[in-house]
Residue frames as qw, qx, qy, qz and C-alpha x, y, z in Angstrom:
[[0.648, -0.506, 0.353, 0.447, 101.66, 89.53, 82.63],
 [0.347, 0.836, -0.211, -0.369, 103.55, 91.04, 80.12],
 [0.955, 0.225, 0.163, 0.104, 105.14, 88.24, 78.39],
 [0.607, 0.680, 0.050, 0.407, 107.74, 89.88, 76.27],
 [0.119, -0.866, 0.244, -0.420, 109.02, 92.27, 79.16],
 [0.531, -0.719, 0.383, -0.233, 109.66, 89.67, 81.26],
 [0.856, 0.350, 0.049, 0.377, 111.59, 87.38, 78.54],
 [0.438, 0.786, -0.116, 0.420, 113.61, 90.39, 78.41],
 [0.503, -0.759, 0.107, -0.399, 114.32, 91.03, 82.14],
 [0.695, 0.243, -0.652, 0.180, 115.46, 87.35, 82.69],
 [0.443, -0.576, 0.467, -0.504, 114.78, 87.79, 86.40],
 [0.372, 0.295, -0.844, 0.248, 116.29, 85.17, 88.59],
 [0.167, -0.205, -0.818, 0.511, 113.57, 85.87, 91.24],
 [0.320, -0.462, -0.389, -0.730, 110.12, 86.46, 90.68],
 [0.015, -0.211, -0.571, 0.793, 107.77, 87.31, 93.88],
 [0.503, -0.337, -0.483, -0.632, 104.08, 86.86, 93.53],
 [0.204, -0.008, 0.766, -0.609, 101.25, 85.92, 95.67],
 [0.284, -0.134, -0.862, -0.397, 98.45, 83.51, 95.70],
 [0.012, -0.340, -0.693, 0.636, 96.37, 85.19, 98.57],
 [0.375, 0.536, 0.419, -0.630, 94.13, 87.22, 97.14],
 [0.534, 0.334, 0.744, 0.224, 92.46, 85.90, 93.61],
 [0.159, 0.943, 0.243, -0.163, 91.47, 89.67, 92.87],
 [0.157, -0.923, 0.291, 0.196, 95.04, 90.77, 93.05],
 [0.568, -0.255, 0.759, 0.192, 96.96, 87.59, 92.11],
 [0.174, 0.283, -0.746, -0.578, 97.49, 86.72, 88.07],
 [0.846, 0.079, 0.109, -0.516, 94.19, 84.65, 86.68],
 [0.990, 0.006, -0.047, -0.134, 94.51, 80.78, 86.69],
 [0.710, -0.272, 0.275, 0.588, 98.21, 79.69, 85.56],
 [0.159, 0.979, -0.109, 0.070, 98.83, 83.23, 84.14],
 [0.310, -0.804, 0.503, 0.065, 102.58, 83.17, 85.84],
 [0.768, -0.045, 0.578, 0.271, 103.28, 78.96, 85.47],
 [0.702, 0.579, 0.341, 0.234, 102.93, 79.61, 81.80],
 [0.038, 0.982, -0.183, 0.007, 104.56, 83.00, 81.68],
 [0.569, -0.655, 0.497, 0.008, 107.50, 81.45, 83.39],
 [0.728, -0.221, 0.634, 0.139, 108.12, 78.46, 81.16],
 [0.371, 0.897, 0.234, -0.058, 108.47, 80.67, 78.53],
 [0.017, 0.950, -0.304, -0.073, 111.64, 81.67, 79.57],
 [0.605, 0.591, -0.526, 0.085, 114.95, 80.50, 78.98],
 [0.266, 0.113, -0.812, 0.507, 116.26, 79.99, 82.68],
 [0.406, -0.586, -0.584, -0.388, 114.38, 79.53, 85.21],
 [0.133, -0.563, 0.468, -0.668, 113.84, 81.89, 87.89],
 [0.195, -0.258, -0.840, 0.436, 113.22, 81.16, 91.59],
 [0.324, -0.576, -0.454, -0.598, 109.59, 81.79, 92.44],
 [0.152, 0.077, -0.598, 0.783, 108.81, 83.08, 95.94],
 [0.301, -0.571, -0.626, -0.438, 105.01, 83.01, 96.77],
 [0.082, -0.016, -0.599, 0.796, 104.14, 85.36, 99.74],
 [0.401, -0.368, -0.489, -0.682, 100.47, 84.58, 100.99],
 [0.111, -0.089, -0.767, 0.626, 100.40, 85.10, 104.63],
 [0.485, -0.641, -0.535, -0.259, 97.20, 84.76, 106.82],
 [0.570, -0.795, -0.194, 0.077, 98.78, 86.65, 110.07],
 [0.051, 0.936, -0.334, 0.099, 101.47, 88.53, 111.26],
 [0.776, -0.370, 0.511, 0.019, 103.50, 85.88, 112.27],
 [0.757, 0.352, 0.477, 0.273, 103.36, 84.50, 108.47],
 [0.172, 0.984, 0.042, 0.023, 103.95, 88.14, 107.43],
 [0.217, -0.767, 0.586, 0.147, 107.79, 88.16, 109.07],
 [0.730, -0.221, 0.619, 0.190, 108.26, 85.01, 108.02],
 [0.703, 0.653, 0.164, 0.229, 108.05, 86.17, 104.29],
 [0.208, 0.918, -0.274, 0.194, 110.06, 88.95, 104.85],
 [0.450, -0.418, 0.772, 0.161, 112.76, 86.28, 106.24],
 [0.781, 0.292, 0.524, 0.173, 112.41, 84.21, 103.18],
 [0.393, 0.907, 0.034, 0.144, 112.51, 87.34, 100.94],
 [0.136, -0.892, 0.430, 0.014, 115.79, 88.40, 102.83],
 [0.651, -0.402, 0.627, 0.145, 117.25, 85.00, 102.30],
 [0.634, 0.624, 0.392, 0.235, 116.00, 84.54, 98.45],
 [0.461, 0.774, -0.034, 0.433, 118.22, 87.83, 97.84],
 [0.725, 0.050, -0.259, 0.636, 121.40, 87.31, 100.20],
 [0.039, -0.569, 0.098, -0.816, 119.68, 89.74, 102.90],
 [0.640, -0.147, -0.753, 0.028, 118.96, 87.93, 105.66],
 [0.422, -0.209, -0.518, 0.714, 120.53, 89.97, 108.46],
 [0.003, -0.058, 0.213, -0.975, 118.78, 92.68, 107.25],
 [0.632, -0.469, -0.316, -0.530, 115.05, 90.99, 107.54],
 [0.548, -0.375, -0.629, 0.404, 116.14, 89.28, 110.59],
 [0.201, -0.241, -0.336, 0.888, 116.42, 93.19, 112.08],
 [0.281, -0.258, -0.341, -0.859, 113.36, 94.29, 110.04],
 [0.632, -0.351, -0.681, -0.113, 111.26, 91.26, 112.12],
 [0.350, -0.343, -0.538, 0.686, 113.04, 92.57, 115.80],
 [0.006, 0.142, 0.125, 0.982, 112.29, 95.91, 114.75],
 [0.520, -0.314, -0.521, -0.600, 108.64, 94.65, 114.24],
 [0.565, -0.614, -0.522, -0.178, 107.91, 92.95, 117.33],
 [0.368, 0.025, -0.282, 0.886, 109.82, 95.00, 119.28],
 [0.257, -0.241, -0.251, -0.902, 106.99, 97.78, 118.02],
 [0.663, -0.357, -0.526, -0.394, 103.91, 95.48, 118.28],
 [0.628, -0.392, -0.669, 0.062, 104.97, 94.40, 121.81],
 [0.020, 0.232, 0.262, -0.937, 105.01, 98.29, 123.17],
 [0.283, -0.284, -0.225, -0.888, 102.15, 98.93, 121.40],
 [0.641, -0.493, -0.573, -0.132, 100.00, 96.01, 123.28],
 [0.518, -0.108, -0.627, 0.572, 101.69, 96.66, 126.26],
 [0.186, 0.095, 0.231, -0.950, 100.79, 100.42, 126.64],
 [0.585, -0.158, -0.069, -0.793, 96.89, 99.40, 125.86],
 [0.507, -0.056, -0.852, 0.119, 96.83, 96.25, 127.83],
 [0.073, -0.242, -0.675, 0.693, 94.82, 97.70, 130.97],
 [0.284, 0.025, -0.279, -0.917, 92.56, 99.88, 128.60],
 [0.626, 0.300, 0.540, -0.476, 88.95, 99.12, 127.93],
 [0.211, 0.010, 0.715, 0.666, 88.53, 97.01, 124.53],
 [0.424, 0.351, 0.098, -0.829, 86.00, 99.13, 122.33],
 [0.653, 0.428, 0.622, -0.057, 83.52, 97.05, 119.88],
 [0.051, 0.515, -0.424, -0.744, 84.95, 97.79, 116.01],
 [0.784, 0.264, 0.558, 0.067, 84.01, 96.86, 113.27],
 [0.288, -0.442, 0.572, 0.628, 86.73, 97.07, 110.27],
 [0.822, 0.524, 0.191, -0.114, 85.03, 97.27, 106.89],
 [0.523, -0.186, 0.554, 0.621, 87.25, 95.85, 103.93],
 [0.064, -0.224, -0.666, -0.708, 84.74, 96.65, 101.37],
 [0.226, 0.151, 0.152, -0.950, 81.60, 98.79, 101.34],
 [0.731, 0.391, 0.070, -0.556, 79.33, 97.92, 98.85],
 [0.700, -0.570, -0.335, -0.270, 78.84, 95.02, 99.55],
 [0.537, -0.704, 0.366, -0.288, 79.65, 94.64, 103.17],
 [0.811, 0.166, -0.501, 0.254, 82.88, 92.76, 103.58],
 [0.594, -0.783, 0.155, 0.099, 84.38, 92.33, 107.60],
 [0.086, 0.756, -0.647, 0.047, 88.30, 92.32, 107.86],
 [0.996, 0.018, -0.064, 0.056, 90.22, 88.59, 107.39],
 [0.789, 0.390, -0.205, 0.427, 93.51, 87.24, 107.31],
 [0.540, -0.088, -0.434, 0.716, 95.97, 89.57, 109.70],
 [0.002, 0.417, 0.008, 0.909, 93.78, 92.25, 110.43],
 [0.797, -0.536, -0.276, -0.028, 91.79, 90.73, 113.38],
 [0.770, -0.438, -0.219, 0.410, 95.24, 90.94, 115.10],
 [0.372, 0.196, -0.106, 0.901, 96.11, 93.78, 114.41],
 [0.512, -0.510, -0.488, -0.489, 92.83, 94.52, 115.87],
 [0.867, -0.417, -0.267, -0.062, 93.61, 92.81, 119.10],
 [0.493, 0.392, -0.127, 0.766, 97.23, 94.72, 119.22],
 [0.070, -0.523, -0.235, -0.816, 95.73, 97.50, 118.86],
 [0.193, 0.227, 0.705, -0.644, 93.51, 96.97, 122.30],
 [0.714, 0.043, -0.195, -0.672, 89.82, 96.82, 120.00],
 [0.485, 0.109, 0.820, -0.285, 87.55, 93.70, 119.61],
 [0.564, 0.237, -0.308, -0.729, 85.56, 92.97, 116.35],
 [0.619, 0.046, 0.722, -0.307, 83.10, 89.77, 116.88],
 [0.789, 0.573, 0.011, -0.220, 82.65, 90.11, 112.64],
 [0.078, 0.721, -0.647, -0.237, 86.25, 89.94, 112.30],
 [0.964, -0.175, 0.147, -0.138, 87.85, 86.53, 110.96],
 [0.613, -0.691, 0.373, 0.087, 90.99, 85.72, 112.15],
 [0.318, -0.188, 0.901, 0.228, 93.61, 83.74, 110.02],
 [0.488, 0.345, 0.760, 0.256, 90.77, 83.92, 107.02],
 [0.162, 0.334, 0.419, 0.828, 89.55, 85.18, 104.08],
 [0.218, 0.073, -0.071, -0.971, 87.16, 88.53, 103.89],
 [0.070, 0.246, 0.941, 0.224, 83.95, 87.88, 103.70],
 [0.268, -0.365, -0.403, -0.796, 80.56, 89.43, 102.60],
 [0.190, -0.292, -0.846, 0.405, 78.47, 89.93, 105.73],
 [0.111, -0.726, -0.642, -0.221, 74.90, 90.87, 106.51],
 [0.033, -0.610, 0.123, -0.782, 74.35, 95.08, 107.54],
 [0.668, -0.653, -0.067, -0.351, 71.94, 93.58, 110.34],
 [0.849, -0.149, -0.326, 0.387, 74.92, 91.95, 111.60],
 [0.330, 0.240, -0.257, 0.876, 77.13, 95.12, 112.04],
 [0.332, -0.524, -0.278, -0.734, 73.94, 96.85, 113.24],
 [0.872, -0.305, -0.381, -0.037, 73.33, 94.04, 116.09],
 [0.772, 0.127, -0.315, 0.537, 76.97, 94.46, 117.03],
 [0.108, -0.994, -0.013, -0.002, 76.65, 98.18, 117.67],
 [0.717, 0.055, -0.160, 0.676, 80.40, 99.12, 117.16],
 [0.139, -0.879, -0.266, 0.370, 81.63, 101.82, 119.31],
 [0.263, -0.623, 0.466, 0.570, 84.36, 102.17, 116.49],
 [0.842, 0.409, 0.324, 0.139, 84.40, 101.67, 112.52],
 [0.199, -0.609, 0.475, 0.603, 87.21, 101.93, 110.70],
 [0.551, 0.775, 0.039, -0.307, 86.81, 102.29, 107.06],
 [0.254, -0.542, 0.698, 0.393, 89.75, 100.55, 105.19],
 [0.859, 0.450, 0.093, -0.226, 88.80, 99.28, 101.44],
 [0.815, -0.110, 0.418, 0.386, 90.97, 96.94, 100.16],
 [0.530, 0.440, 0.296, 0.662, 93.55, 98.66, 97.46],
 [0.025, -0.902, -0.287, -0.321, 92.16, 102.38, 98.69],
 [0.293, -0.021, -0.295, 0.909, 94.43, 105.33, 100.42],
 [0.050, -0.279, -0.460, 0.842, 92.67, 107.88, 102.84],
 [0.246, 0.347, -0.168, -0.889, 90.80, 110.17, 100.07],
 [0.345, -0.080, -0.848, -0.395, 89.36, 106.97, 98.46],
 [0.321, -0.299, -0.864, 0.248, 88.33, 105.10, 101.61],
 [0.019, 0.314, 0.464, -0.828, 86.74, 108.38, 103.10],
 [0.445, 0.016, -0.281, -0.850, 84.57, 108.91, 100.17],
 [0.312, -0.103, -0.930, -0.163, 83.09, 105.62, 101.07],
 [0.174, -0.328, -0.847, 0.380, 81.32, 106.59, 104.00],
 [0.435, 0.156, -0.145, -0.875, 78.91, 108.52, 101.86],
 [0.625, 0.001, -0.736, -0.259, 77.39, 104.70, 100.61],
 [0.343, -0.247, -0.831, 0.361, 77.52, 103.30, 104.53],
 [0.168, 0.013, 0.106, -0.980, 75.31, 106.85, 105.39],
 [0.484, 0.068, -0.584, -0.649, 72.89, 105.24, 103.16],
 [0.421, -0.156, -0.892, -0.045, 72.47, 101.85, 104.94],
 [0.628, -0.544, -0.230, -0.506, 69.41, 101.61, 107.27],
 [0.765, -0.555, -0.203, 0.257, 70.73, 102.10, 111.29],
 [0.591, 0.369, -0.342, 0.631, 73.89, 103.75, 110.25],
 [0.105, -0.647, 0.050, -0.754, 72.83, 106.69, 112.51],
 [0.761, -0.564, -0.028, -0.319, 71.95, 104.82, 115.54],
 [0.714, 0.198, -0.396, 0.543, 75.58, 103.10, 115.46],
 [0.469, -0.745, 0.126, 0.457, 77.55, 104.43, 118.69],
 [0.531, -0.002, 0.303, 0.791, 80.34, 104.97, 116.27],
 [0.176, 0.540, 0.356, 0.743, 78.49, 107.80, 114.53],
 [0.376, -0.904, -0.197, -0.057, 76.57, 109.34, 117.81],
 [0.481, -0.763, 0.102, 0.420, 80.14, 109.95, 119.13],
 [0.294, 0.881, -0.348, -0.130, 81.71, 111.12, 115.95],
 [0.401, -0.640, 0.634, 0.166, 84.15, 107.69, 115.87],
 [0.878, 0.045, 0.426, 0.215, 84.31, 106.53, 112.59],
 [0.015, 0.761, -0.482, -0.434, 87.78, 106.77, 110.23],
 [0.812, 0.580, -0.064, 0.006, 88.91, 106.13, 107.10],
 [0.538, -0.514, 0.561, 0.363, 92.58, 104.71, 107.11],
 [0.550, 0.672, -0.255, -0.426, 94.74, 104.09, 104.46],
 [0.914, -0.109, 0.384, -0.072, 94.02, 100.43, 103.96],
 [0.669, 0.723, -0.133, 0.113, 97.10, 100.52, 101.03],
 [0.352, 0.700, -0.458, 0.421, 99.45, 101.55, 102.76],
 [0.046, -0.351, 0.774, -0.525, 99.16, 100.08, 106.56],
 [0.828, 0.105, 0.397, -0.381, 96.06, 97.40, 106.52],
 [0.895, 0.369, 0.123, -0.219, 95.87, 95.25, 102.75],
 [0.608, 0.532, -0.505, 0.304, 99.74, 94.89, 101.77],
 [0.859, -0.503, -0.070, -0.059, 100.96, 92.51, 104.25],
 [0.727, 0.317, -0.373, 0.482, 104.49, 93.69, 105.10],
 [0.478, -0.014, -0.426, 0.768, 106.43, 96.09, 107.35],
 [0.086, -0.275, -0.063, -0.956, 103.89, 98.72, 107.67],
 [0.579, -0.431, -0.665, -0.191, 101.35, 96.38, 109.24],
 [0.453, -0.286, -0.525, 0.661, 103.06, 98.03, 112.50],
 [0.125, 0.000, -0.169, 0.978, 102.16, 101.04, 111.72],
 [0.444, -0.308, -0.428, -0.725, 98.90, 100.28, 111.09],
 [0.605, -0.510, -0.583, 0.185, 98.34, 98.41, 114.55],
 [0.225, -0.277, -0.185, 0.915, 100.13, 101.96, 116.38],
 [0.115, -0.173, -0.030, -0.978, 97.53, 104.14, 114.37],
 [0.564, -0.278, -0.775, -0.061, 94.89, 101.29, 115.63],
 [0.398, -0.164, -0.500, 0.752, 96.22, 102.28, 119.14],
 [0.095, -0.105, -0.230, 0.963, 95.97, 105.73, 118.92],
 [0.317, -0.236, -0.420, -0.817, 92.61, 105.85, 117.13],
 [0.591, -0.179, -0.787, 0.014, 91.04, 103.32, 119.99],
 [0.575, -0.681, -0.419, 0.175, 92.06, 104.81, 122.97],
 [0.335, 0.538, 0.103, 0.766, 92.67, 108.49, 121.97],
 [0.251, -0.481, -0.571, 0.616, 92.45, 110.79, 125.26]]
């Protein structure tokens, strides 16, 4: 944190998050920052575990800066989306995915991306719901056979996340995966509509959709 910049700034409302330790300021990096300053701002912590927790920031945020009506219409907007997207793949077959967050090593998908999973019309048996990421074993994914992987490092856009699946090539089975005999696995950009937990999470459960149960 830049100390000095944000003495100057004098911000009334500061917005951070304590979800992910990688991404989040180190220890009391902020507390200290903070009591530094002359006034003190309001602090807003947004560290949702699901989509549910997701709108509800973005109704806090809209109320922390005398915008309320317009997250209330961002939130309809949202499930408005999310409950056409389930709807139109609610009869579908659910394919077997498996969502890396991280490559090397093997992390499965946590926190809201299981359900957006389950939106979506997929299944992932590595996934975990409403928790953190976690480092899991290749023979697991292997075991699973997914008929789908989706490629989505954490922080990475498209051009990133696709070079990755030069490293999963590597791992011992990749080739025997259904996903790879039928040509079904994609890099997504996990930046912009998977790892930043706001409005765009819809779109990432719609390209879910389309990537799932593409005709």
């Amino acid at each position: 944190i830049d100390e000095l910049l944000l003495r100057d700034l004098e911000p009334t409302l500061v917005v951070t998050q304590d979800l992910c330790q990688v991404c989040a300021p180190s220890g009391n990096e902020l507390s200290v920052a903070l009591r530094a300053l002359a006034s003190q701002p309001d602090v807003l912590f947004m560290s949702p575990s699901s989509i549910a927790e997701i709108e509800q920031n973005i109704v806090d945020l809209g109320i922390a800066t005398q915008r309320e009506l317009r997250a209330q219409q961002i939130v309809t907007s949202m499930r408005e989306r999310l409950l056409s997207v389930s709807s139109l793949v609610s009869d579908e077959p659910r394919p077997r995915v498996f969502f890396v967050e991280w490559v090397d090593p093997i992390f499965c998908c946590g926190h809201w991306v299981p359900e957006m999973i389950e939106l979506a019309g997929g299944v992932d048996a590595l996934a975990r719901k409403g928790l953190d990421s976690v480092r899991i074993r290749w023979d697991d994914v292997v075991q699973w056979a997914p008929e789908i992987v989706i490629v989505s490092p954490c922080g990475f856009h498209e051009e990133r996340a696709r070079a990755q699946i030069q490293t999963l090539e590597l791992l011992p089975g990749w080739q025997s995966l259904p996903a790879v005999h039928s040509g079904r696995v994609h890099a997504v950009d996990a930046d912009s509509y998977f790892a930043r937990p706001g409005p765009r999470v819809v779109e990432g459960v719609e390209m879910l959709a389309h990537l799932f149960h593409r005709r």
